[in-house]
C-alpha positions as CSV (number, residue, x, y, z in Angstrom):
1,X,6.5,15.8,22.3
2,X,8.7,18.4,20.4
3,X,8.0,18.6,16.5
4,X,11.1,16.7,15.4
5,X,10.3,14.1,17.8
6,X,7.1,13.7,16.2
7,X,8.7,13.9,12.7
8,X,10.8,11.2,13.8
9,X,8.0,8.5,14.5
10,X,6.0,9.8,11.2
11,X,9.3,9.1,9.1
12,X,9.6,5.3,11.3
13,X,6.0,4.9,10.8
14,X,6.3,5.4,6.9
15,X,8.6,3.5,6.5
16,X,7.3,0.2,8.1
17,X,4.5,0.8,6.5
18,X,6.1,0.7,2.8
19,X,8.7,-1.3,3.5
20,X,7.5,-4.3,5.7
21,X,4.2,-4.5,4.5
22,X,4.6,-5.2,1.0
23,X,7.0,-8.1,2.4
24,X,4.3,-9.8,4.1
25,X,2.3,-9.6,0.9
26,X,4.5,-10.9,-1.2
27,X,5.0,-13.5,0.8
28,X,1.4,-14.7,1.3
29,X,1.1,-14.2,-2.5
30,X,4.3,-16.6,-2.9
31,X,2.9,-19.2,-0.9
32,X,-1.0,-19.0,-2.2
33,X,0.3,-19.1,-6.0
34,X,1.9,-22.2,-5.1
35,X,-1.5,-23.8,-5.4
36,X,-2.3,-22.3,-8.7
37,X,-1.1,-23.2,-12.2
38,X,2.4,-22.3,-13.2
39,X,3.6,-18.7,-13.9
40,X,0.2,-17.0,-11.5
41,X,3.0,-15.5,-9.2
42,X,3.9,-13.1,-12.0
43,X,0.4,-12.3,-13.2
44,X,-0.3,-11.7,-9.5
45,X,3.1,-9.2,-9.4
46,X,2.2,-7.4,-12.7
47,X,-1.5,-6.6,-11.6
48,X,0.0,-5.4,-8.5
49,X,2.4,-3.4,-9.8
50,X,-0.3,-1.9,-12.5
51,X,-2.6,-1.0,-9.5
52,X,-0.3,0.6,-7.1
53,X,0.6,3.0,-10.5
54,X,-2.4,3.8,-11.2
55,X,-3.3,4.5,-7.5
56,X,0.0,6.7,-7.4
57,X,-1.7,8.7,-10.2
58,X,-5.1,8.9,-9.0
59,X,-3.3,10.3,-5.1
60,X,-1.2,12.9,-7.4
61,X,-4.8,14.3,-9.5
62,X,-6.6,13.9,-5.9
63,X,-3.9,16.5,-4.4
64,X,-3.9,18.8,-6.8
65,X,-7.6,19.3,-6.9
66,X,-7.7,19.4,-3.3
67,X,-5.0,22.3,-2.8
68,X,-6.2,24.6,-5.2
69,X,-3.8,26.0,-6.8
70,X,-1.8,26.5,-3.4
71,X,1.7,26.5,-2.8
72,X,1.7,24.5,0.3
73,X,0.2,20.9,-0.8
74,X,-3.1,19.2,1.3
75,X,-2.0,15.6,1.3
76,X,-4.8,14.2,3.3
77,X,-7.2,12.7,0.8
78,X,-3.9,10.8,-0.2
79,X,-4.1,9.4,2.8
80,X,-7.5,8.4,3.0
81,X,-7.1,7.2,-0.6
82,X,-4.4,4.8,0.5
83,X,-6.4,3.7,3.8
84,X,-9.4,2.2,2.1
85,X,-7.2,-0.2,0.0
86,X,-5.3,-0.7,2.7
87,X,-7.9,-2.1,5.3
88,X,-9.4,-3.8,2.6
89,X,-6.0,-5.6,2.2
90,X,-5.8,-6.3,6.0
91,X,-9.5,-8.0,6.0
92,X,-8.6,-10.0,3.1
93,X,-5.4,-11.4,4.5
94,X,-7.1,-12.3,7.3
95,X,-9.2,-14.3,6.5
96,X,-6.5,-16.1,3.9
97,X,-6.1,-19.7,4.8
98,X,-2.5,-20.5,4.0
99,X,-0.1,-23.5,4.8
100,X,3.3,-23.2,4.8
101,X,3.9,-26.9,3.6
């Protein structure tokens, strides 16, 4: 596969992944607030909001102490910083017993 081939499917890839994926979240948090008091959905949004922030930080420090001083960036404990939350997230909703009515 040539390189801008596989530059193609990383930018698709990306983009799914922060795109469609927060949807989906949203949406199960929409629909599990439902069953708590009034006014949970935005507590639920501002923690989120406040975690993925502070997780945007913590990937910037991470990369910096990982390339040494480098001109050329290591991104890859970004990566792996994002993955644990990540397939923590995907357990979780799993197992999340939703209806829809």
């Amino acid at each position: 596969m040539e390189e801008s081939n596989l530059q193609l499917v990383y930018t698709q890839s990306v983009s799914v992944a922060l795109n469609v994926v927060p949807i989906g979240i949203e949406t199960l948090i929409l629909l599990v607030s439902g069953r708590l008091p009034k006014g949970q959905f935005g507590n639920q949004r501002l923690f989120g909001s406040a975690g993925w922030g502070l997780l945007a930080v913590a990937a910037g420090l991470i990369v910096d102490a990982f390339s040494d001083g480098s001109d050329v960036k290591n991104y890859t404990p970004a990566f792996y910083l994002m993955l644990v939350p990540m397939i923590g997230d995907i357990i979780c909703t799993f197992f999340l017993r939703v209806s829809c009515y």
